[in-house]
Structures are given as structure tokens and as C-alpha cells.
N, C-alpha and C positions, 0 to 999 in steps of 0.2 A: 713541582719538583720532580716527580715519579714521569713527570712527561719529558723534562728536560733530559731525566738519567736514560729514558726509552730514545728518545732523538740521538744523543751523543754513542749510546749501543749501536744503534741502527748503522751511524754515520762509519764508525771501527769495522762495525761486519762488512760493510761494502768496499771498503778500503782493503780490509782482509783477502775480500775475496778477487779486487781486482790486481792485488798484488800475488795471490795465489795463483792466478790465472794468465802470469806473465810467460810470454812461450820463446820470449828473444833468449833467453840463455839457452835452448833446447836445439836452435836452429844450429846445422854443422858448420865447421867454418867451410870458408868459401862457398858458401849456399845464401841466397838470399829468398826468403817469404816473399811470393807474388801474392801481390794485395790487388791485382784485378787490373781490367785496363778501362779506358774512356775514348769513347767515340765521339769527335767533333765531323760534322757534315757540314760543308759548303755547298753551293749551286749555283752554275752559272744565269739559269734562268728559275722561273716561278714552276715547280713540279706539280702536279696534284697525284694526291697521297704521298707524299712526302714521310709523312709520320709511319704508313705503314712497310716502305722503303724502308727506312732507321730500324722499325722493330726488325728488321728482315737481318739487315747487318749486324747490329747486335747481337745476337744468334749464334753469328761467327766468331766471337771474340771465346778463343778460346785457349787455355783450361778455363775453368769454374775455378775464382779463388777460394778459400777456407772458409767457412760461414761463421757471422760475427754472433753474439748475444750481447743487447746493450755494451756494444763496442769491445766486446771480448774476445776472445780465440778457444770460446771452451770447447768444444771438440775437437780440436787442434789439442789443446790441453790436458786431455781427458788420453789421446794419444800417445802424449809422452809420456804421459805417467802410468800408463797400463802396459809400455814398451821396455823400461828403465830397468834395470835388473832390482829382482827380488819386490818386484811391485805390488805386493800385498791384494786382497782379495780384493777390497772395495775398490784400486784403482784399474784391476783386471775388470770387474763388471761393467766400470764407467766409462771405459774402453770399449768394451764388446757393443753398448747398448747405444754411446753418443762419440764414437770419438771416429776421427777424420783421418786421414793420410793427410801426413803436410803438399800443397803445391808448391814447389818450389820455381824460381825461376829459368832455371835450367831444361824444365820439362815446356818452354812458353819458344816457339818459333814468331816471332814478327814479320817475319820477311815472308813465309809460308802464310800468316794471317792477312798480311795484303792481298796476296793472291789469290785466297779465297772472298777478298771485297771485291775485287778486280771482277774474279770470274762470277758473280752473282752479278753484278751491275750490268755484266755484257749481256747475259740472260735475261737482264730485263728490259733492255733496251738502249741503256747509259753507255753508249759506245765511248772512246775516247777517254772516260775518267781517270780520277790519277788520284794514287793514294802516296801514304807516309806515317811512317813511325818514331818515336821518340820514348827511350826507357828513360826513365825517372827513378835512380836509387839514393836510397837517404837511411844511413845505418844497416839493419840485416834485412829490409823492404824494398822492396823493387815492384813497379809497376807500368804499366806501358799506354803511352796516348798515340792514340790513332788516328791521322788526318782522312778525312776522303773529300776530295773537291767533284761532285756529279755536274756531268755533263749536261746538254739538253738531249734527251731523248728522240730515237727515231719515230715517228708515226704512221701508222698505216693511211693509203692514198684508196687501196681498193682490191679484190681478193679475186684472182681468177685462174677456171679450174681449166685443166688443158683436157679436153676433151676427147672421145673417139668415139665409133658406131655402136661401142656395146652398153649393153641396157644399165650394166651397173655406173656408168659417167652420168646418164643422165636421173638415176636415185641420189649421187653425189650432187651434184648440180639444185637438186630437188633440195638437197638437205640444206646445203649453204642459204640457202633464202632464208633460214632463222639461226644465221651465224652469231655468234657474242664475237666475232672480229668488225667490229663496225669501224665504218672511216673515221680515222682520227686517235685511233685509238695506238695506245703507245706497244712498243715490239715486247711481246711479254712470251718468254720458252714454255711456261705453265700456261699459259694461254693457249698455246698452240698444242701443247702435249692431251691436254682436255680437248680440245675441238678435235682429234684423231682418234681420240677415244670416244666420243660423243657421236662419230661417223660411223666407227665400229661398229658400235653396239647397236643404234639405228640399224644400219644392213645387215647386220644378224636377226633383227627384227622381222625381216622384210626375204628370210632362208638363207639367207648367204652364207654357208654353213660352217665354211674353209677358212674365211677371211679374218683379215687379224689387220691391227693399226697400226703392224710396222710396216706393211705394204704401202702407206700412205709418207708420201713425203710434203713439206712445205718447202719454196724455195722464197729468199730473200734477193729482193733488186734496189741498192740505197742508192744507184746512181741515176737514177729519176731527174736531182736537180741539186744544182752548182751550190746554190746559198739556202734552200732549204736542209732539215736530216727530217727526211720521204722516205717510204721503202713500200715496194708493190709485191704483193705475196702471189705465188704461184702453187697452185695444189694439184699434183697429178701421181698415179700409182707409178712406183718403181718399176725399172725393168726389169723383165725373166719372171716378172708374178705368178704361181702355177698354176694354168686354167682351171681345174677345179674350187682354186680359191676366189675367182671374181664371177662366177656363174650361182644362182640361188641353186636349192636344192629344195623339193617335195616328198613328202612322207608316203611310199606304196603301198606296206605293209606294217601293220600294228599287232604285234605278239602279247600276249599278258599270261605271266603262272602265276595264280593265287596260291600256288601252295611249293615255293620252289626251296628245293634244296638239291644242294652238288652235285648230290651220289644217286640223282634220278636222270635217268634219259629221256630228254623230252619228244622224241621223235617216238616211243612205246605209250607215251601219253597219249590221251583220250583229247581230240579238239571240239571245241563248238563256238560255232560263227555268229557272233553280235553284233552288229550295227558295226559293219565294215571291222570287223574285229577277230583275233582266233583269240582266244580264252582256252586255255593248255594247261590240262592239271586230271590225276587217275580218278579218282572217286570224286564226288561233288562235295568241294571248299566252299567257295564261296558262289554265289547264283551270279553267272555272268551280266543280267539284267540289273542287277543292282551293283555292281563295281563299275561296271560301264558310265554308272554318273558320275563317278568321281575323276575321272578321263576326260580331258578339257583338249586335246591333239587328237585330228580326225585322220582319215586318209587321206588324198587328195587334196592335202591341205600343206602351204608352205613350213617347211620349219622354222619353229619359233622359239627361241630358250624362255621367254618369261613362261610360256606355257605347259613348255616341259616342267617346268621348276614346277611352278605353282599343279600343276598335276599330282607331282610327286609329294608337295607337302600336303594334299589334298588326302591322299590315298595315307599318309603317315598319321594321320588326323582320325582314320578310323577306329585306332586303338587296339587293333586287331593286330599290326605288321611290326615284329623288332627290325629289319632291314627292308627298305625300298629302295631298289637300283633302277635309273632308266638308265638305257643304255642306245647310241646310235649306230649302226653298220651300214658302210657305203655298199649300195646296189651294184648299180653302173651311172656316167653321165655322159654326157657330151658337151659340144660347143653352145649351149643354150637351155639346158637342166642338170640336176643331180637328182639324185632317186636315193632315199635312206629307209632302213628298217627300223624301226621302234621294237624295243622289247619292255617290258616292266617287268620286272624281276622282284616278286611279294615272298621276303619269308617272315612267316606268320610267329607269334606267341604261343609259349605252354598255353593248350586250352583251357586247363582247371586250375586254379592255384587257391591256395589255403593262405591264412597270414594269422597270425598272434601278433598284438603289438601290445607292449605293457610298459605307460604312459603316466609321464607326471604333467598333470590336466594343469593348467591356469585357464581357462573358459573366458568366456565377453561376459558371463554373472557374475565375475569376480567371486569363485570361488576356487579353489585347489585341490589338488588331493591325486591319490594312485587313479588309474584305472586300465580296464582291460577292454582289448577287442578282438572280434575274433570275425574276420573277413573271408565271406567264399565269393571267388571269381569266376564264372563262366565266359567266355568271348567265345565270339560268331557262332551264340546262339541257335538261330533259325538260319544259318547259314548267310545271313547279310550285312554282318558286321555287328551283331547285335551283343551288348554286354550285361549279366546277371548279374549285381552284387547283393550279397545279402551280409547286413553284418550285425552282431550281435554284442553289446555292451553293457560294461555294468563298473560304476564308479561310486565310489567315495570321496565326500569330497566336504571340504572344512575351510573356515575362515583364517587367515595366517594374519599373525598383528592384530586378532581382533581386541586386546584390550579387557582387563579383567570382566570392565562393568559389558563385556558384549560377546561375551563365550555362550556356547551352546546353541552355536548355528551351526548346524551339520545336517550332509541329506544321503539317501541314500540311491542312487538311481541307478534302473534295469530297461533297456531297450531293444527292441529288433528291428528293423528298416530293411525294406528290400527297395531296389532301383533298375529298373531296366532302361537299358541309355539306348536308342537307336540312331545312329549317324546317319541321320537323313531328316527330314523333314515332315512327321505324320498330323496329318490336316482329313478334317472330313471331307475338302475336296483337295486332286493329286493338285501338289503345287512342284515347282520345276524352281530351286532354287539358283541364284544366279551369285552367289557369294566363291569368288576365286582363291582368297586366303587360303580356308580353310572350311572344311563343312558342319555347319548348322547342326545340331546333335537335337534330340527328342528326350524327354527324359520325366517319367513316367514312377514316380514314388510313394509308397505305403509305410506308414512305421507304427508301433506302437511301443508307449513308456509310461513307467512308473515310480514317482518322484515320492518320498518321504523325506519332509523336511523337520528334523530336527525335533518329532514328537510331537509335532507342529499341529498337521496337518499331511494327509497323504495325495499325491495328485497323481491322477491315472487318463491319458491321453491318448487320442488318437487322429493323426494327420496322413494326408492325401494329399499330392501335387502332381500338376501336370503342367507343362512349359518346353521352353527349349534354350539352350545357350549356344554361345558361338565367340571365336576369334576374330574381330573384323580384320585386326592387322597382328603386327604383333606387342601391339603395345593397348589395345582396346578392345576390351569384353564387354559381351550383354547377355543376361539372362532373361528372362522373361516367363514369369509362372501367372498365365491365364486360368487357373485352376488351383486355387491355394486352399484347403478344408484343414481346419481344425476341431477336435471335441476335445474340450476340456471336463474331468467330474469329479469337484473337489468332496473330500473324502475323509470319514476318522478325523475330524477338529477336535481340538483339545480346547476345555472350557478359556484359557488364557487364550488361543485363538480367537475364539467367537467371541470374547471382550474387543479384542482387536477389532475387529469389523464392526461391531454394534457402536463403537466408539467412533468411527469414523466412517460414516455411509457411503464415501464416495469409495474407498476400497472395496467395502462390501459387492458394491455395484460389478466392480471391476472384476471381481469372483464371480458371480452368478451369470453375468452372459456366459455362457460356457460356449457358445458357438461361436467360429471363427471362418467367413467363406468371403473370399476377395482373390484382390489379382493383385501380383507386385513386382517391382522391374530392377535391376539393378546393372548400373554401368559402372566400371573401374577402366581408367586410362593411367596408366603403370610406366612409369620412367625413372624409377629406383634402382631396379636392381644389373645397371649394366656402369661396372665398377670404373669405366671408362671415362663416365660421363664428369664434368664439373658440377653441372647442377642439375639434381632428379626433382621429377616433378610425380606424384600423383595429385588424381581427384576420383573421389569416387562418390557417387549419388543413388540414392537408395528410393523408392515409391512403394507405398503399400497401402493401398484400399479396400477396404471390405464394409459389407453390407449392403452394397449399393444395388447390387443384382437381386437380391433378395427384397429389399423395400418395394421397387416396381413390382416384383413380381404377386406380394402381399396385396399392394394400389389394385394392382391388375384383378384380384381377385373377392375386393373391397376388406380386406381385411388391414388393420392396423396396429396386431397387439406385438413386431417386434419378435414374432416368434416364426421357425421353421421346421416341422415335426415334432412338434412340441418341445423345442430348443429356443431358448432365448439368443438372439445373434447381435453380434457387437458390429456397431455403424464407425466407423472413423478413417483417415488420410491422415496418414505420415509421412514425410519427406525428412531425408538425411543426406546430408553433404560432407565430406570428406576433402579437404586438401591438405597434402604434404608436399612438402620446400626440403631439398638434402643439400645442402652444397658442403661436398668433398674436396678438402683442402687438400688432402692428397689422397694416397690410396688406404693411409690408417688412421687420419683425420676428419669427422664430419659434425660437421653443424645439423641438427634434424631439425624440422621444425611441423606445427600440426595443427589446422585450424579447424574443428569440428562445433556442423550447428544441424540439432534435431528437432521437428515439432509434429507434434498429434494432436488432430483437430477431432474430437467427439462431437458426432451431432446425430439426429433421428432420436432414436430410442436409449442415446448414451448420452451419459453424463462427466463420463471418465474413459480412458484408453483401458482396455484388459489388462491385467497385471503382466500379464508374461508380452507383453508390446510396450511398456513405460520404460522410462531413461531412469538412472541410477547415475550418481556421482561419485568417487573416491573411490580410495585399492589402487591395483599395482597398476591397470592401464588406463590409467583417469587423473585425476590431481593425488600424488602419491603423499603429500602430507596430511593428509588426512585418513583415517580410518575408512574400510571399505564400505559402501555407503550411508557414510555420515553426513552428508552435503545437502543442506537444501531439504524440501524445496524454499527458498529465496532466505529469508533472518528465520525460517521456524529455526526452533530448536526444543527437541524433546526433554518432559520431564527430568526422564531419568536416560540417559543409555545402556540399552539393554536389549535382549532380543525382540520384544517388541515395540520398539521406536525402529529397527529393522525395515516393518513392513509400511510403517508411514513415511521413510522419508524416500519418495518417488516420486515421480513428475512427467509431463506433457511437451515441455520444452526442456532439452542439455544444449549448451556453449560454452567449450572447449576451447584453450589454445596450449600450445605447449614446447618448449622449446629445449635441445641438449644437445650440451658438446660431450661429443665420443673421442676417446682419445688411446692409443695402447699404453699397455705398462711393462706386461713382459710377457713373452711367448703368446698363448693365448687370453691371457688375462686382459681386460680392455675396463678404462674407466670410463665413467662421464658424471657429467655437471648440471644441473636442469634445472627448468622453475615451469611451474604448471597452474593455471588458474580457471576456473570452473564452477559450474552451479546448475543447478537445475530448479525449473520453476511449473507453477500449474495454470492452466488456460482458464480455468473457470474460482472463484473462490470457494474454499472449504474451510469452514468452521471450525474443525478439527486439526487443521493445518494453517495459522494464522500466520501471513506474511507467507505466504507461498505462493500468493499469485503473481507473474510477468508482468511489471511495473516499465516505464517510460524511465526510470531509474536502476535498470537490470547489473548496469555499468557497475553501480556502488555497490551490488551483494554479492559480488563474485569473490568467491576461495582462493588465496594464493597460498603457495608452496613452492619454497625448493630446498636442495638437496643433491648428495653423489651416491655412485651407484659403483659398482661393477659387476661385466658379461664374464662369463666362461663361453667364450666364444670357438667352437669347434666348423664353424664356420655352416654344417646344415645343422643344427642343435645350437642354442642359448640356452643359458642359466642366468639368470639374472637378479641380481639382489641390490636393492634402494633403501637409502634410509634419507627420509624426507624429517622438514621440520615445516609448519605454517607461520607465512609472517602474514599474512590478512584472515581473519575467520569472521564470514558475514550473520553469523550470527549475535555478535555482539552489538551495544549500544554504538550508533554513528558518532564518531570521534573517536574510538576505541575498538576501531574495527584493525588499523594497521599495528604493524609493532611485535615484539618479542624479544624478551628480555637475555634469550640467551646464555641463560644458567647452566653452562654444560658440567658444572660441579656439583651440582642441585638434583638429588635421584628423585625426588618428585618432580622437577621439571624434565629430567629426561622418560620417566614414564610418561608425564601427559605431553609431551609438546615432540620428543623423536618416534617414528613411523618405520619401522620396517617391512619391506615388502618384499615377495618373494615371487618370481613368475617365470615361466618359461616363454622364449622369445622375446623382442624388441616391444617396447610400447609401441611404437609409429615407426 
């Protein structure tokens, strides 16, 4: 009965609402609603691409009718009634946020839409064709069908260039032997507009300094042949071209100010000569010897714009320069060279700079809280581009959502890090790097930190890295830390601590190697963040080994106990992979999506990953219906939840996927919709953690969750707030693993079963 009264409501509201949504009384008289028009294509003979022809035409059909919802006119709707006198608040909003300008059909030319099939068809080759139109009106509706009958197409027979004695016909000549005009191929104006540009830039390649691709004409010959449609293309430069535009040109003189600004005269400058070079600047900036590498254009040498470019972003790369200008100036030329001057124009950065920044932290531990830093900057150091940061932090930081039974996780952490970045390449032997993007940095870092957690336990560290990263392109990063040292020396345990580990040996473990000495690599290729694209792509993969250097070197010296200076050092390989899928339905719609898989292989003298190297499940950037790491490892599930089930549920293996729709709401307000599932499991079994080991069954103990969200989106700043619920929790008996009853009137099922999360920036 209560289902019958719900159907026949249902059936009233939609009737309501498409009777509310009715726009024919609103239209003016003598006006009629364009509802769009329809392209019919005929063809005299078999085209290929045909289809991408139609998409091409379609295109043209133009205005843009009103846009429908389930066969509605509601932004059309939303317009007249935010229009209408005295139109009250809610229909002024539904206006401002959905509502359309009517198309009427007064604003729709057909005779003018022909002409534009006409002239697209002739551009592509469809000489001859023949269009037509016909309006179609029926009450306050109007709409327009489009005929186009396409012709056979002309094709190319064969391409020849008219030649003459000078050296740039016979580069042209050179070029054409890897034409995309091949025989047979149908008469396409984009066709030909790209191959002019495609010759351009070629002989800019090759110093042509002057030259531009409107010097270049094609010419069309369709009278070849009586019963075929043939056309023979002809390529030769227009007349009156101005000789400096068709003669190359070579680089005399190379100028560089490392230190320039306006209000200096460079002729009162101090010069010094490098490697065919003047380096012009009063006191010594920067060491002409080391700028000189990052200068990829020689003397003597043709002019080349990808090299000018990639020069200049080469030099912008240092970190050192707020402005890089290259600039060219004609010398003299003649009938058979140009002569140009190169300048590079560097002005440099404040040298010192301070920074405060006071920050609401969401971290990769999934923990939260204020914190501060305080950043000193020095650039070009030692005079070679060299950068000092030294930065000094200290955070507090607390579990958000954690749930009555799981309060009293809180830390308190104090750090100082210094880094010296050199933009170059330091190797114990000189290495001559050959990377054009961008240059290869050096990067050379000390820190030490002091973690209290929670009364817990106090942790006091200290790390060392040496490596290098780089830009390959602009969309592909690599780091690489040949040099990774860690000391860990845990500290002040509280008796409930040492329970924790005496209970569970393989953490214990995990705590006592305090030594950490390996190498580890990381690549991200990045296609998210260019708002243009339909579909972003990242992936990013992650390597990290240690021990391995240390073992031989114990082998080497017969010993086996696992230790180095009286340090116990942890043996293990981890590999993390990273993919994310975005497709942007438009520019304030996207689909996100996130597939993450991590594992840590212990072996040697380990039994277990280091505690500050294992995977943790749940919180704001992991499966959000879940509490933060309450997940796993695989059906354990603790006693009690509490601060310490905290420290047991970690693991060896995380799988990850995750997916949400983003959608806006108003101004900056943005919502989304997600579901996210996950777990983490352990490589080896532990006793203490029963049903935690990676089973051939991993499939069936995975956490699901979803839920909506919304950003405070300021576009370089998010705030972010989720509230998730779990419809799968793998820790329950199998048959009673899915399911949720959904009691959202029930205050004990919204304490245990809703999830609030709080975090700064995007999950994925």
C-alpha cells in the first residue's frame, strides 16, 4: 500500500514538474523556439572518412538550440521566470545559476548556413556540391533540415616544386620527400596550410631566420583530365620575397649579463671571454664557467630557435633568474648569409629571503593539526647558481573523526632540515650532462626531528640524502637518492607502550632496527593539471631499498650480525605505483579516479618493514568511511579500538582504488560523490595479527566506502570536508561482509557507521 501511495506521488511530482516547466506560453508572439536543425548527407560516389566529413559539417549548424533535461526546457524555464516581473528570490537564483537565453528562430540564417557547407566542402576538396534547406514549423517550434548532396572529390596526381639556383629550393625539395601530400590523396586547405607550416619551421631549423609560411604558395591544376577530378600541386615562393627572408643566417657574437638591470650601462661593465662567449656584469655574479653550461647556441653556429628556446628554459631552471630574455639583432648579410647577435639578458632574484608560513597540515600519516615554518633562502650561493634552504618547523598535530573509543592520539613535532640544491650535476668524476629540457639539480640534505607521540612514546631522528632530480620534459620527473641515511632512537615508552610491542614481536622488530641506509627512485608523469585537456592521466612509481649495501659489505668483512657501528640496519624493497584517470566533462565537471598498489619485501636480518616505511589504511586520503587507520591488516580486527590497536593495524602490502564525481555548487563551493575501497595486508604471518596475511583471496577482504564531500575551492588552496559511510567492512564474518542498514534516524548508527573527514587538498 505505502509503495503504491509512493509510485502515484512520484507519478504527480513529475507531471508537476513537467507541466511547471512548460516555456510555450512565455515564447513572444511572432517568435518561434528553434529546436535545432538536422543534417542529411548524400554522395555521389564511396568517400573515405566520410563520418569525419559529417562531424566537420555539423559544427556548422548553427545557433546552439536551448538545452533539453529529460525532454525539458529547464534553463529556458529557469529564464523566464527569473525575467518576469517581481520574480521573487528563488526564481532570480535559478536564473543567475541555470538559466538560458531563449534561441529564437529569427536569430537562425539558413541561406548563410548553406554557405558555410558550401565553403567547407570546397576546402576540402568536394568541388561541385550542392546543398538545401527546408524549415519545419509546427505551433511556437521551428527547426531546420539540411540537405548536402557531396560531390566526388578531387585527388592529388603528384606535387612539384618550381625550383631555382638558390640553396633554399633545394632544403624545400629536400623537405618534400617526407611529404603527408601523397598521391592520391584527396585536396584538403588544412592539409596544405600544415605542410607550409611544417616547411617553415623545418627552415627555421636549418637558420632561416626571416622566413615565414606566407612566402610559400601552393598552386592547384584540376585540368589534368576530362573524365577524371585530378589536380597537380605546384609549390614555389611568391614573388618580391625579401632577400633576407630566404638566405639562413649564423650566430657572430654571443653576449650574456648575469646580473642585468636597465638602469646599468653595459659598455661601463667589466667583460670576460668564455668559450667564444662575453659574459658582461661589474662585480662577479655569477662564474662565467658554470653559466656557460647551460648555453646550448655556439658562435659559428646556424641559428636555431628550438635551441634558443630550450637554452632559455635551461637558464630559467637555475632558480636563480625572475626574467630570462634572449634577444636576436641583425649584424649585416648578403646574397648567401645573415650574421645575428645573441644577447641573454638574466635578471636575477632577491638573494636572501625569509618566509613564515602558518599551516593547517593534513600529512600522508593521516594526521591534522596547525603548524608553522620558518624558511631561510639564500640563491647563488658560491656564485654558481647554488641554493641554501634552511627551514625550521614545529607542528601539532591530532586525529580528526577519531571516534570516542580512539582519542588520544596526538604528537608533538620539532624539526630543522637544511638542503643545498646545485643545478648541475656533482659526481666524483666531472660528468657533461646532455639533458636539453631542463638541468639535472644536485641535492644534497641533513635534518633532524623530534616526534612525541601522544605520551606514547618519544621519537628523535636523524636523516641524510644525497641524489639528484630533474625535468625530462614537462610532464616527467625523476628523482633519484643514491644516498638515503636514516637514525631512528626510539625513546621515554610508556609502560602501555612496551605492552604494545611485547604483545606483538613483529612491531617490536620494526622499532629496534633503528638504522635505515638505502637508495630510492621516484618517477611521476603528470597530465592533470592542464584544465584543457578531456582526459588527465598521471602515474607515479616509487623504489626504495636499503640494506643491501651494508649486507655485502658485513659478507665482505665475514661478519653477519646485521649491524653497522653498532646500529641494527633494516634489509627490505618496496615498490609503489600510482595511477590516476580525470576525465573533465567540462571545465567544472570531473570524474577522478585512483588506482594505488604498495608492497615491502623484508628479508636479511628483517622480519618486518620499519614502522615509519609500512602502509596504513583509512582517513581523509585513503578509504574515507572508515576511521583513520582502522583497516586491516586483511579480517584482523582488534579487541578493543583504542589507541593502542593504533599501532597494530599496519601492513606490508596497500590496494587502493578510488573513484569521485566533482561537480560545483555555487561560487566556490564544489561538491563530490565517491566510493573508495581498500585494505592492507602483511607478507609474512604474525600471530598477533590473525588474518592479516595476503591471501589468493585479497579480492574478498577489501573495505568499501562511499559518500559526499565538499571543496572550498580557491583554486591554489582546498578545504575539504567528507562524510563517508561503509557498505563493505572486511572484517566481519564472510556473508556479512556487505550491507548497511542505513539508519540515518538512529544516533547510534550515525556515530558508528558516518565518517567525517577533514583535509586540506584533493584526495587524488
Amino acid at each position: 500500500m505505502k509503495i503504491r501511495h509512493f509510485i502515484s506521488a512520484l507519478i504527480l511530482l513529475i507531471l508537476a514538474t513537467v507541466y511547471s516547466c512548460n516555456v510555450k506560453k512565455h515564447i513572444p508572439e511572432g517568435e518561434f523556439l528553434y529546436k535545432g536543425a538536422e543534417l542529411n548527407v548524400n554522395t555521389e560516389s564511396e568517400i573515405r572518412g566520410l563520418d569525419k566529413v559529417e562531424e566537420e559539417l555539423e559544427s556548422l549548424l548553427r545557433p546552439e538550440p536551448n538545452s533539453k533535461f529529460l525532454g525539458m526546457y529547464v534553463g529556458l524555464w529557469a529564464h523566464y521566470k527569473g525575467t518576469q516581473e517581481n520574480p521573487g528570490f528563488i526564481n532570480r537564483f535559478l536564473n543567475k545559476k541555470i538559466g538560458e537565453e531563449p534561441v529564437y528562430f529569427s536569430q537562425v540564417d539558413p541561406s548563410r548556413t548553406e554557405d558555410l557547407i558550401l565553403n567547407r566542402l570546397e576546402n576540402r576538396g568536394f568541388f561541385y556540391s550542392t546543398t538545401d534547406s527546408e524549415v519545419l514549423r509546427k505551433g511556437k517550434f521551428a527547426e531546420v533540415d539540411y540537405t548536402a548532396l557531396i560531390s566526388t572529390p578531387y585527388t592529388l596526381t603528384e606535387v612539384e616544386v618550381e625550383r631555382d639556383s638558390m640553396e633554399i629550393d633545394k632544403e624545400i625539395i629536400a623537405m618534400m620527400q617526407e611529404t603527408a601530400l601523397d598521391s592520391g590523396s584527396r585536396f584538403d586547405l588544412n592539409t596544405l596550410n600544415a605542410e607550409r607550416t611544417r616547411i617553415d619551421s623545418t627552415l627555421k631549423e636549418k637558420g632561416y631566420y626571416n622566413f615565414n609560411s606566407d612566402f610559400l604558395i601552393f598552386e592547384a591544376d584540376t585540368n589534368i583530365s576530362d573524365s577524371l577530378r585530378l589536380f597537380k600541386l605546384y609549390l614555389r615562393l611568391k614573388k618580391n620575397v625579401p632577400t633576407n627572408s630566404i638566405i639562413p643566417y649564423k650566430i657572430d657574437t654571443i653576449n650574456v649579463f648575469p646580473n642585468y638591470s636597465i638602469d646599468e650601462d653595459a659598455e661601463k661593465l667589466d667583460t670576460s671571454f668564455y668559450d667564444n662567449k662575453n659574459f658582461i656584469q661589474g662585480n662577479l655574479v655569477f662564474k662565467p664557467k658554470l653559466l656557460n653550461e647551460y648555453i646550448l647556441i655556439e658562435d659559428e653556429q646556424r641559428y636555431n630557435p628550438t635551441l634558443s628556446r630550450l637554452s632559455s628554459n635551461r637558464l630559467s631552471t637555475i632558480g636563480n633568474y625572475k626574467f630570462v630574455n634572449l634577444r636576436y639583432e641583425e649584424l649585416s648579410s648578403n646574397d648567401s648569409l645573415g650574421h645575428l647577435k645573441a644577447s641573454f639578458y638574466l635578471s636575477p632574484m632577491t638573494k636572501r629571503s625569509v618566509r613564515a608560513e602558518l599551516l593547517a597540515v593534513s600529512k600522508s600519516n593521516n594526521f591534522a593539526g596547525p603548524a608553522l615554518n620558518l624558511i631561510y633562502r639564500n640563491r647563488n650561493l658560491f656564485k654558481g647558481g647554488e641554493t641554501l634552504n634552511l627551514t625550521g618547523s614545529m607542528g601539532y598535530e591530532f586525529q580528526i573523526a577519531g571516534g570516542e573509543d580512539r582519542k588520544g592520539l596526538r604528537s608533538l613535532e620539532l624539526g630543522l632540515k637544511a638542503d643545498l640544491i646545485f643545478p648541475r650535476v656533482i659526481f666524483f668524476v666531472p660528468i657533461k650532462e646532455k639533458f636539453s629540457y631542463s638541468v639535472p639539480k644536485t641535492k644534497m640534505g641533513l635534518g633532524v626531528e623530534y616526534l612525541s607521540r601522544g605520551g606514547l612514546y618519544n621519537l628523535n631522528s636523524v636523516s641524510a640524502n644525497y641524489g639528484y632530480f630533474w625535468n625530462a620534459n614537462r610532464f616527467a620527473y625523476h628523482e633519484i637518492n643514491p644516498i638515503s641515511l636514516s637514525v631512528v632512537n626510539l625513546s621515554k615508552t610508556s609502560p602501555e607502550f612496551d605492552q604494545i610491542l611485547d604483545d606483538n614481536p613483529f612491531l617490536k622488530r620494526s622499532f629496534e632496527q633503528n638504522f635505515i641506509a638505502g637508495i630510492n627512485y621516484t618517477f611521476n608523469y603528470n597530465k592533470l593539471n592542464d584544465r584543457f585537456r578531456t582526459h588527465g592521466y598521471f602515474l607515479g612509481v616509487g623504489l626504495d631499498f636499503a640494506g643491501n649495501t651494508l649486507s655485502l659489505v658485513d659478507r665482505a668483512f665475514g661478519k653477519d650480525d646485521g649491524k653497522f657501528l653498532g646500529l641494527e640496519y633494516a634489509q627490505y624493497g618496496k615498490v609503489d605505483l600510482d595511477l590516476r584517470y580525470h576525465w573533465n566533462i567540462d571545465k567544472n565537471q570531473t570524474i577522478a579516479t585512483r588506482l594505488f598498489g604498495g608492497m615491502g619485501v623484508p628479508f636479511g636480518n628483517s622480519s618486518s618493514l620499519p614502522y615509519v616505511k609500512q602502509y596504513f589504511s583509512g582517513g581523509p586520503n585513503s578509504v574515507r568511511a572508515f576511521r583513520i587507520r582502522s583497516i586491516g591488516p586483511g579480517t584482523y580486527r582488534p579487541e578493543n579500538f583504542d589507541v593502542n590497536s593504533y599501532f597494530d593495524q599496519s601492513g606490508d602490502i596497500r590496494l587502493e582504488a578510488n573513484i569521485e564525481y566533482r561537480f560545483p555548487i555555487v561560487s566556490l563551493l564544489k561538491g563530490a560523490l565517491f566510493m573508495d575501497a581498500g585494505n592492507i595486508w602483511l607478507m609474512n604471518d604474525n600471530e598477533a595479527l590473525p588474518g592479516g596475511k595476503f591471501t589468493k583471496t585479497w579480492w574478498n577482504e577489501l573495505a568499501v566506502g562511499t559518500g559526499i564531500g565538499l571543496r572550498v575551492d580557491i583554486q591554489f588552496f582546498v578545504i575539504r570536508f567528507d562524510l563517508a559511510t561503509p557498505v563493505r567492512v572486511p572484517y566481519l564474518e564472510e556473508g556479512e561482509r556487505w550491507g548497511n542498514t542505513f539508519d540515518i534516524g538512529s544516533k547510534t548508527w550515525r556515530r558508528e557507521n558516518l565518517i567525517f573527514n577533514f583535509a586540506i587538498g584533493y584526495p587524488f
